[in-house]
C-alpha positions as CSV (number, residue, x, y, z in Angstrom):
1,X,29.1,19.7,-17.5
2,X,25.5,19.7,-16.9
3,X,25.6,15.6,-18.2
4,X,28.2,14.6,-16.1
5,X,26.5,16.2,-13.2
6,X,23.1,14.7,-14.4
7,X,24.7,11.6,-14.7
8,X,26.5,11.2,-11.7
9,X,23.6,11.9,-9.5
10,X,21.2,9.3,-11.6
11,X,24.3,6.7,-10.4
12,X,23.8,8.2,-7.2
13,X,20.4,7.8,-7.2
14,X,19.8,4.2,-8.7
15,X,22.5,2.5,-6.0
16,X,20.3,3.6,-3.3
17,X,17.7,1.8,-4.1
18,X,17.9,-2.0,-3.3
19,X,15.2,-4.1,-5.2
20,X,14.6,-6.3,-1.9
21,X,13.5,-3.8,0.5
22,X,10.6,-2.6,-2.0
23,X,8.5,-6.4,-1.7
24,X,5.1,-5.8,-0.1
25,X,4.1,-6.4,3.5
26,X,2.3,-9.0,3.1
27,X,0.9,-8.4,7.0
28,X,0.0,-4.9,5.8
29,X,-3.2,-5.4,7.3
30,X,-2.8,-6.3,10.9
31,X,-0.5,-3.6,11.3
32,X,-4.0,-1.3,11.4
33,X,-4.7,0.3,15.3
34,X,-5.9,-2.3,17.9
35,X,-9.3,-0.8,17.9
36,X,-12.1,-2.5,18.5
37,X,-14.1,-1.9,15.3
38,X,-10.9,-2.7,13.5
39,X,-10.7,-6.0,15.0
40,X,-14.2,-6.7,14.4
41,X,-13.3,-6.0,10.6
42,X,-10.7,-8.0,10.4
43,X,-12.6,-10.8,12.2
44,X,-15.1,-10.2,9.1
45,X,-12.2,-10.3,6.4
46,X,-11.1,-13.8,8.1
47,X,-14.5,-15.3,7.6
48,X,-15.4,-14.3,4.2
49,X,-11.2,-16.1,3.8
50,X,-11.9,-18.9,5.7
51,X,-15.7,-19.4,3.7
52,X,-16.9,-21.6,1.0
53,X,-17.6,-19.9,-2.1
54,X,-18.0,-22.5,-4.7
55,X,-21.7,-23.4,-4.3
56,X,-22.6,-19.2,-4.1
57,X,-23.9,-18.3,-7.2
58,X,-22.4,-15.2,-9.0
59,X,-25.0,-12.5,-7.5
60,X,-23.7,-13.5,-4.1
61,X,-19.7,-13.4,-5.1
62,X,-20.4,-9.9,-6.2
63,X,-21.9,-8.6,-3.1
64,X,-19.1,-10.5,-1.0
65,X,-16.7,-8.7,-3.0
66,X,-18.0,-5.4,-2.5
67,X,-18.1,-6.3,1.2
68,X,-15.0,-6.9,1.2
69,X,-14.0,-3.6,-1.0
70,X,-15.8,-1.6,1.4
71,X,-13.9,-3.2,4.8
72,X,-10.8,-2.7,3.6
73,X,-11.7,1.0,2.5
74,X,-12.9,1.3,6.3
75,X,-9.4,-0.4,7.4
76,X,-8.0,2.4,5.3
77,X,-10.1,5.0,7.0
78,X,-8.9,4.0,10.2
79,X,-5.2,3.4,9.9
80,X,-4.4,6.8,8.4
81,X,-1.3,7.7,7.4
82,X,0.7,9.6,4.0
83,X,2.0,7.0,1.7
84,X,3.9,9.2,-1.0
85,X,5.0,7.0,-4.1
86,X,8.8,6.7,-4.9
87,X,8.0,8.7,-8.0
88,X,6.9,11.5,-6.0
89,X,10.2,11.5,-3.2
90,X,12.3,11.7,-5.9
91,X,10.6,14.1,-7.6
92,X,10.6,16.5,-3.9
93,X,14.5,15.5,-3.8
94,X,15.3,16.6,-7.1
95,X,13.0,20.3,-6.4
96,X,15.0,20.4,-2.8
97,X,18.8,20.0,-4.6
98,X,17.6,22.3,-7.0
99,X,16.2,25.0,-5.4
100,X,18.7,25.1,-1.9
């Protein structure tokens, strides 16, 4: 009984799910708060995109790249928000069928 139970609420659970609605957002980041210092970062972010980087020499790649690391930990900072894993939902599903 248990099984079929088990069973019929994996089926259940694996046709709710539809493989195109889980893609990234790839315009995750200009869905951040019109603020001014996040539009100043962002502004940054475009430059270091729209800049040359063949003729900088390694030491100067590396500190762009942790430039950029630490604008989009900022972006972060300011957006907010709980993002909670799929892994983790279904885990809080399966504790709330359980236990009510």
């Amino acid at each position: 009984m248990k099984k079929i139970t088990f069973c019929l609420m994996m089926a259940c659970l694996s046709l709710t799910f539809n493989p195109n609605e889980l893609k990234a957002n790839p315009d995750s980041l200009k869905t951040v708060q019109n603020s001014s210092e996040a539009k100043a970062l962002l502004s940054r972010l475009e430059t270091f995109k729209a800049m040359d980087k063949s003729d900088l020499s390694w030491k100067e790649k590396r500190e762009l790249r942790k430039e950029v690391k630490s604008i989009d930990q900022q972006l972060r900072a300011i957006g907010g928000g709980i993002y909670i894993s799929v892994g983790a939902l279904l885990i809080i599903i399966i504790l709330l069928i359980i236990f009510l």
